[in-house]
C-alpha positions in Angstrom: 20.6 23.3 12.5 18.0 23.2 9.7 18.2 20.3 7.2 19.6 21.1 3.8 16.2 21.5 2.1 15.1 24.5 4.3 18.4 26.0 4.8 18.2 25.9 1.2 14.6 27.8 1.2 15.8 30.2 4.0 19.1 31.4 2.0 16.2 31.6 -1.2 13.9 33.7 0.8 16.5 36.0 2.2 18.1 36.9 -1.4 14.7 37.2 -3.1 13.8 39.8 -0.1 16.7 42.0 -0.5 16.8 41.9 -4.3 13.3 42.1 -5.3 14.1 39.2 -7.8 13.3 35.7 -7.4 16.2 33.8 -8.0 16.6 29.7 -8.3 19.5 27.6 -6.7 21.7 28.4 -9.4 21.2 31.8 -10.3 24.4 33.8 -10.2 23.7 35.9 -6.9 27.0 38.7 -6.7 28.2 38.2 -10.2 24.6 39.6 -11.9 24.2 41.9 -8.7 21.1 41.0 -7.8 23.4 41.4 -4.4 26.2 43.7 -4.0 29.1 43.2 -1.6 27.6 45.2 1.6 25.5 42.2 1.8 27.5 40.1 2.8 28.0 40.6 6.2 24.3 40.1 6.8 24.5 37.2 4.7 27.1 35.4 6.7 24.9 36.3 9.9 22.1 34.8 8.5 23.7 30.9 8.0 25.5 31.0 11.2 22.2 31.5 12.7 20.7 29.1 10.2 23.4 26.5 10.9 23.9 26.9 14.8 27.6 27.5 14.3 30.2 30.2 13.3 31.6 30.8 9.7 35.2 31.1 9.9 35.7 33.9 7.7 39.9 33.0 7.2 38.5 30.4 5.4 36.3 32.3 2.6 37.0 32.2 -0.8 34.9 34.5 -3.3 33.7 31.0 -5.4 31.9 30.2 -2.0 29.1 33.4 -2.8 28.5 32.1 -6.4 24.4 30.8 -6.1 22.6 28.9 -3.4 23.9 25.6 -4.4 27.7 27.0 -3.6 26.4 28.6 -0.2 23.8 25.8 0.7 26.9 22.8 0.0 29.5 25.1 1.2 28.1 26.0 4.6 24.9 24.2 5.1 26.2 21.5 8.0 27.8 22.7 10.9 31.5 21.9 11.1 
């Protein structure tokens, strides 16, 4: 489990890659589409790895893919 910081800098990393934009902690990620819905599989992939545990994904809500901020409180600790 990486602390909240790099998770953080990990989530920032992986969206800047795939987008070709750099993006900040709030920067609106699916609604600007700087990524489009057949991201997010990978997406989730990438914080369970991240976080050492599984997303449940009956528990998803499209307010959790807003920006960083969202996806770094929303699923940065392991439950």
């Amino acid at each position: 489990m990486l602390s909240e910081p790099d998770f953080r800098a990990e989530l920032r990393a992986w969206v800047n890659e795939k987008s070709g934009v750099q993006v900040t902690d709030h920067s609106p990620i699916f609604a600007d589409r700087t990524l489009r819905s057949v991201h997010i599989p990978e997406l989730l992939l990438l914080m369970e790895r991240l976080r050492g545990t599984p997303i449940d994904v009956e528990d998803l809500r499209p307010t959790d893919f807003r920006d960083i901020d969202t996806l770094a409180t929303r699923f940065g600790k392991s439950s």
